[in-house]
Steps between C-alpha positions, in 0.01 A plus 500: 500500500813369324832505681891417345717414762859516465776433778716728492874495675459890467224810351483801502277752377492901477213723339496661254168695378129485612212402362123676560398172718895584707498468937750653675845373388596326820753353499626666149774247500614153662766322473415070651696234543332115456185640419234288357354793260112495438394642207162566573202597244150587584246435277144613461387084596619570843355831563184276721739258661801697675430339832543117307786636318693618782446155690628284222775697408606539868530138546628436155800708582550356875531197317772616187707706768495154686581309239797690359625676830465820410539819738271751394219541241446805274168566383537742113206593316530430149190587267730314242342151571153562356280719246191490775602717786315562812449832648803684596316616806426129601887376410627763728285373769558128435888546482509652778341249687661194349818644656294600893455116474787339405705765747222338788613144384849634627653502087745808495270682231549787258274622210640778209330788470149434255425740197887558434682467199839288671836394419626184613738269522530169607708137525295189494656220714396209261410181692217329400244708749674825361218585257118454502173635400163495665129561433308556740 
């Protein structure tokens, strides 16, 4: 799984069009304030270790929100991060979860609608925390 995280002072996202691998567009559009964005992409490594995955990046992110005092957490797929995708079927699922656990660690949560084709804007805050990629 490979994640960019940016800090933004504000996102927000609409959709636009499907794709064959769409869920239901809920919610088709957000609009966040200090939102540490997630951009979150799947990949067919992590297809056997979703339970691991969702561990680590759970306490990864208790520990950025922490660090940089940020309100809420937005969790985006975006494909865009890799040429070995997992199953779309599995990346629903595991999306879906990451956010059921980090809402249970009491981290005001919100994931964008997977298999949609989005618009988006945002404003990075800068500091030094503001920006950072993961592997996991």
């Amino acid at each position: 799984m490979r994640v960019l995280e940016i800090h933004c002072s504000s996102f927000s996202y609409r959709i636009k069009k499907s794709t064959p691998v769409a869920e239901d567009p809920e919610p088709e559009s957000e609009d966040l304030k200090d939102v540490l964005v997630c951009l979150v992409c799947f990949e067919k490594k992590d297809e056997n270790r979703l339970e691991e995955l969702i561990d680590e990046f759970v306490e990864n992110i208790k520990v950025d929100v922490s660090r940089i005092q940020c309100k809420s957490v937005l969790i985006y797929p975006y494909a865009h991060l890799s040429k070995q995708l997992g199953k779309p079927s599995l990346a629903k699922e595991f999306l879906s979860e990451l956010k059921n656990r980090l809402v249970g660690e009491k981290i005001d949560t919100h994931k964008s609608p997977f298999g949609w084709y989005k618009a988006f804007r945002l404003e990075c805050i800068g500091h030094p925390l503001a920006e950072a990629y993961r592997e996991f």
